[in-house]
C-alpha positions as CSV (number, residue, x, y, z in Angstrom):
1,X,2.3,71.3,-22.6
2,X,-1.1,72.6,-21.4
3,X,-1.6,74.7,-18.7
4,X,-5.3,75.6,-17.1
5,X,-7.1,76.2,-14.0
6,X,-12.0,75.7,-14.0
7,X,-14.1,77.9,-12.5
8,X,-17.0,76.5,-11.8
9,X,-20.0,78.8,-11.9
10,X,-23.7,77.7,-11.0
11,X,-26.2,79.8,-13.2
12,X,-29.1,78.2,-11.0
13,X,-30.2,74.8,-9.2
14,X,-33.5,73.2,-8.4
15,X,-34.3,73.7,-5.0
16,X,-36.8,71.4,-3.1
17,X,-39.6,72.6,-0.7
18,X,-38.3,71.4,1.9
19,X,-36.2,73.8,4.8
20,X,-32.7,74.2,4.5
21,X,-30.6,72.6,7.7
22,X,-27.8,73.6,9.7
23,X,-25.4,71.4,8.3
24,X,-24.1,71.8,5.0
25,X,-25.5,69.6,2.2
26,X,-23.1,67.9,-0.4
27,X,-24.5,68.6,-3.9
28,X,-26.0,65.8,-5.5
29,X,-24.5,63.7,-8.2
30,X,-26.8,64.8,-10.8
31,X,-27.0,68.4,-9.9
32,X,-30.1,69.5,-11.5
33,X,-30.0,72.9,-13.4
34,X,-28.0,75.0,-15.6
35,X,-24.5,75.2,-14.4
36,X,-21.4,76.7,-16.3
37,X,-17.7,75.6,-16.2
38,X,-15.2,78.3,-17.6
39,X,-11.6,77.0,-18.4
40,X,-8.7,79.4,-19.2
41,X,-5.8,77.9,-20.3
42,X,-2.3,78.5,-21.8
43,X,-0.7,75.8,-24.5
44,X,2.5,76.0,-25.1
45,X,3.5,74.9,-28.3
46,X,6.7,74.4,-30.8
47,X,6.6,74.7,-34.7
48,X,8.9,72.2,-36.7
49,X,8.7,72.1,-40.5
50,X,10.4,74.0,-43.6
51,X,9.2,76.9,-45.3
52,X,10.0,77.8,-49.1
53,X,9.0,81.1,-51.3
54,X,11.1,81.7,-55.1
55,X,12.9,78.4,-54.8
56,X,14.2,79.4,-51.3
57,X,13.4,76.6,-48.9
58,X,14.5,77.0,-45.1
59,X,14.2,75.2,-41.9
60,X,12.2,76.1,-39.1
61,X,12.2,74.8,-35.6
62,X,11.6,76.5,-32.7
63,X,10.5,75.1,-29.4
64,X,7.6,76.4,-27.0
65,X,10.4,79.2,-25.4
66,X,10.8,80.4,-29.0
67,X,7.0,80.9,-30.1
68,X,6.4,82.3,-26.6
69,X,9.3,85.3,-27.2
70,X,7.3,86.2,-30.3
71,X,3.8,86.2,-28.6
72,X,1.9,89.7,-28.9
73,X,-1.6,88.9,-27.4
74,X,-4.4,85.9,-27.4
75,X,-7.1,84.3,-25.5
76,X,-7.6,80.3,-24.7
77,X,-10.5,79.4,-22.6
78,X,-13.2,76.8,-22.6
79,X,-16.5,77.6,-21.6
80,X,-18.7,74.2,-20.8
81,X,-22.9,75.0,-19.7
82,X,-24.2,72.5,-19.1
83,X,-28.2,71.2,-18.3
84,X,-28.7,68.6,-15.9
85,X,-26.7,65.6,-17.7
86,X,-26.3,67.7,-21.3
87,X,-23.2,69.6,-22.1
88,X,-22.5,72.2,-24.9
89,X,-18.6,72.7,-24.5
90,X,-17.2,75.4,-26.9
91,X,-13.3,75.7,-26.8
92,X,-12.1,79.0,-28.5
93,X,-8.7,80.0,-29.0
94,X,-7.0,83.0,-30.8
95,X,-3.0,83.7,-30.6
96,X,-1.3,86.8,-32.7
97,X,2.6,86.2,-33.2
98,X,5.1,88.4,-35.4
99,X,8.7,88.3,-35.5
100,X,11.3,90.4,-37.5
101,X,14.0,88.0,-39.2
102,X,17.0,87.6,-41.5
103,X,16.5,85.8,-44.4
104,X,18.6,82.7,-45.3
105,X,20.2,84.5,-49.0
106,X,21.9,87.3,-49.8
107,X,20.1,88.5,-52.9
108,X,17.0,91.3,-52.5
109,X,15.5,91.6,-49.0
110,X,17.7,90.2,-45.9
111,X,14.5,91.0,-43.8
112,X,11.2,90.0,-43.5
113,X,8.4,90.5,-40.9
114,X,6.1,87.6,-40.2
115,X,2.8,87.6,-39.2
116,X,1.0,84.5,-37.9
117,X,-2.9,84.9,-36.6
118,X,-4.5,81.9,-35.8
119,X,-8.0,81.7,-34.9
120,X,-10.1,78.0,-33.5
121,X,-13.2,77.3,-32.6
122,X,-14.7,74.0,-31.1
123,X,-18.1,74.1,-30.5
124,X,-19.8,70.7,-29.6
125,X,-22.3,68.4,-27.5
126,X,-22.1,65.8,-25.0
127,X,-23.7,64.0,-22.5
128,X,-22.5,62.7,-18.8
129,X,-22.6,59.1,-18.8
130,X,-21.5,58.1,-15.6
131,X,-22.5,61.2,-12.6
132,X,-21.7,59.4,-9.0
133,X,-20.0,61.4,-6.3
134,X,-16.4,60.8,-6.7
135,X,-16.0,59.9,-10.7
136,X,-18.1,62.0,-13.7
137,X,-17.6,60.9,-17.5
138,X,-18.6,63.0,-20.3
139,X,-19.1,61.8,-23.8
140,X,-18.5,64.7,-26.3
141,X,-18.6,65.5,-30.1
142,X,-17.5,68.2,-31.7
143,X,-16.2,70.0,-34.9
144,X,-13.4,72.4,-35.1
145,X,-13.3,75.3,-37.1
């Protein structure tokens, strides 16, 4: 499930010679300039799998409610500028979970503490192909680190 809201934040536009009217003006398709588009968002997300250490394998599932009970801090946002028709999205993300367990035997430790820190970057490039009024496509590329 993803969750998220834009902000849309204009660094600068051209502006023509002429004198500004009355009436408001609807910006232009290709809106000239650098402009900036910040994104945070929330993703909710579940773990399903099995873990193993000394010959000790056990299950683990737990659903979106689950992960989010061991949450301790992180930060999601994109952050898109953009140069007339150009784009240079970078999407970063960084989530810190820890959890305090039983362990599935009864030999040795019955506890352990678990640390997850997870860290992704996405920087990439892209280009509007199609910039009319009512529709805007973006072609993008990318790697994620």
């Amino acid at each position: 499930m993803f969750l998220g809201a834009g902000l849309f934040v204009p660094v600068s536009s051209a502006q023509s010679g002429q004198e500004k009217s009355d009436k408001a003006e609807s910006p232009s398709p290709s809106d000239h300039g650098w402009h900036v588009d910040v994104t945070p968002y929330i993703w909710f997300a579940g773990v399903h799998g099995s873990a193993g250490v000394l010959g000790h394998e056990a299950s683990i599932h737990a659903d979106a409610a689950d992960v989010l009970s061991n949450f301790n801090i992180g930060f999601m946002s994109v952050v898109e500028p953009r140069y007339n028709r150009v784009i240079f999205p970078v999407d970063f993300m960084w989530v810190k979970l820890t959890d305090n367990n039983a362990l599935p035997f009864d030999e040795g430790a019955t506890t352990a503490k678990a640390k997850f820190n997870q860290t992704i970057l996405t920087p990439g490039i892209g280009y509007r192909i199609l910039d009319s009024d009512k529709i805007k496509v973006d072609g993008k590329m990318g790697i994620r680190y």
